[in-house]
Structures are given as C-alpha cells and as structure tokens.
C-alpha positions in Angstrom: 142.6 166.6 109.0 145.9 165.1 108.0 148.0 166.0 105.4 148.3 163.3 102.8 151.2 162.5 100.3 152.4 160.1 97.9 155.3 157.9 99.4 157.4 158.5 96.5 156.8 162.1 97.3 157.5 161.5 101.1 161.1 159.8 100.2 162.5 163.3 98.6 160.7 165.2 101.2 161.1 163.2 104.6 163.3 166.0 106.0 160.5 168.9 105.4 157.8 166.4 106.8 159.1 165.9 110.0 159.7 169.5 110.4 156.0 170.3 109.7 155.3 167.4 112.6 157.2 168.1 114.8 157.2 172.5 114.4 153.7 172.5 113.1 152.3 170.2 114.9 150.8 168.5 111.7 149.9 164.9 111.2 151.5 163.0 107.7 149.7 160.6 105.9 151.6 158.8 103.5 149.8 156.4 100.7 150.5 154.7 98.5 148.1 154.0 95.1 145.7 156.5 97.4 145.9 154.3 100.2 147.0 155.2 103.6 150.2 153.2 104.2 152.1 154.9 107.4 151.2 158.0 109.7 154.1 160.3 111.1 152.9 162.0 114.3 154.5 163.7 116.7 155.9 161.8 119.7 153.6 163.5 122.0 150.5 162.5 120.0 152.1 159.0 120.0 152.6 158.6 123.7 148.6 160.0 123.8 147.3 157.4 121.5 149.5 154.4 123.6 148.0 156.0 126.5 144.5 155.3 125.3 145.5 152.0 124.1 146.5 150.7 128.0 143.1 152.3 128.9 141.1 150.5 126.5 143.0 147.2 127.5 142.2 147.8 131.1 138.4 148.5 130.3 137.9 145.5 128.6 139.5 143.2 130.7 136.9 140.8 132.6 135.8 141.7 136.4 137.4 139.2 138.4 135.6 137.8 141.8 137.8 138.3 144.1 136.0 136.5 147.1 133.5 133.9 148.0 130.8 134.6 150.0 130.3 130.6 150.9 130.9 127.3 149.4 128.7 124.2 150.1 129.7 120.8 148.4 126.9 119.3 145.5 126.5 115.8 145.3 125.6 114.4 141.9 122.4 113.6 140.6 121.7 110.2 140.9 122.7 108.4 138.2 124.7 111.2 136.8 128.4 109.4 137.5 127.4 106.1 135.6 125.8 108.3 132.9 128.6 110.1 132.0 131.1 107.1 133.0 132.9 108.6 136.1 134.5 106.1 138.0 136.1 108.6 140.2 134.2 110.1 143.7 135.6 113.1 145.6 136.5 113.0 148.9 136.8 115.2 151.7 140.9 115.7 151.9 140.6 115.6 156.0 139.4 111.8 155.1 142.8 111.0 153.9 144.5 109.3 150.9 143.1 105.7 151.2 145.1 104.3 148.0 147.4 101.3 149.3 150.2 102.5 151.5 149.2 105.8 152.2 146.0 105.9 154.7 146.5 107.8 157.5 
C-alpha cells in the first residue's frame, strides 16, 4: 500500500518524500480533496511499469498475415457492376494500358 498525503503537505515535505522513495523503497500518493492527483515512485519501479506498458502494446497489436497461400481472380456477380454503378472493369496488367496513346 502506498503512503498517501495531502499536496499542501507534500509541498513542505517534498525533500523527506523522495528520501522515503528512493531509501525506503516506498510509493507516495499525493491527493488532493482525498483524491489521488500524482504518484512518486522510484525510477526503478517506473522503468518496470513502462516495461509492462511496451508489453501490453505489443500484445494487443493485431496478427498480421504475413503470406498468401494463393490468389485466384472473382468475377462479379452478374449484374452486380450496373447495380452498384461501376463503370470501371479490371484488367489483367500483362493486357496492357489500352487508353489512347498508350497500348502496347
């Protein structure tokens, strides 16, 4: 459990609180109105809980698919590029760019 104090208490005693943090390995809680407002820990205890942090960050972080086992082209349904009002078709780039000027 940490030791909570009043930050107008903390102010006249910031010296002596960092000693007990740093020599006795205590943790400070200082409030304000009752309410934690700040935390002085050691800088050990700090790099711990920064060290968890990256951890946590790397756990969540979404698996990424790093290969394909295949790919295969889909046509569209028929119907399905006047439905939604795509003018557009894909073509296979080895067919070539067949706007004026450029076919092969």
């Amino acid at each position: 459990m940490a030791y909570e104090i009043p930050v107008t208490q903390a102010r006249a005693e910031l010296a002596d609180l960092i000693n007990r943090v740093v020599y006795g390995g205590e943790r400070v809680v200082v409030t304000r109105h009752g309410k934690p407002l700040v935390a002085l820990v050691s800088a050990a205890d700090l790099e711990r809980l920064e060290e968890l942090g990256r951890q946590e960050a790397v756990e969540e972080q979404p698996e990424v698919i790093s290969t394909v086992s295949s790919v295969r082209s889909l046509s569209s349904a028929a119907g399905e590029q006047q439905r939604f009002g795509i003018a557009a078709q894909h073509r296979d780039p080895a067919a070539g760019d067949r706007r004026p000027g450029r076919g092969k």
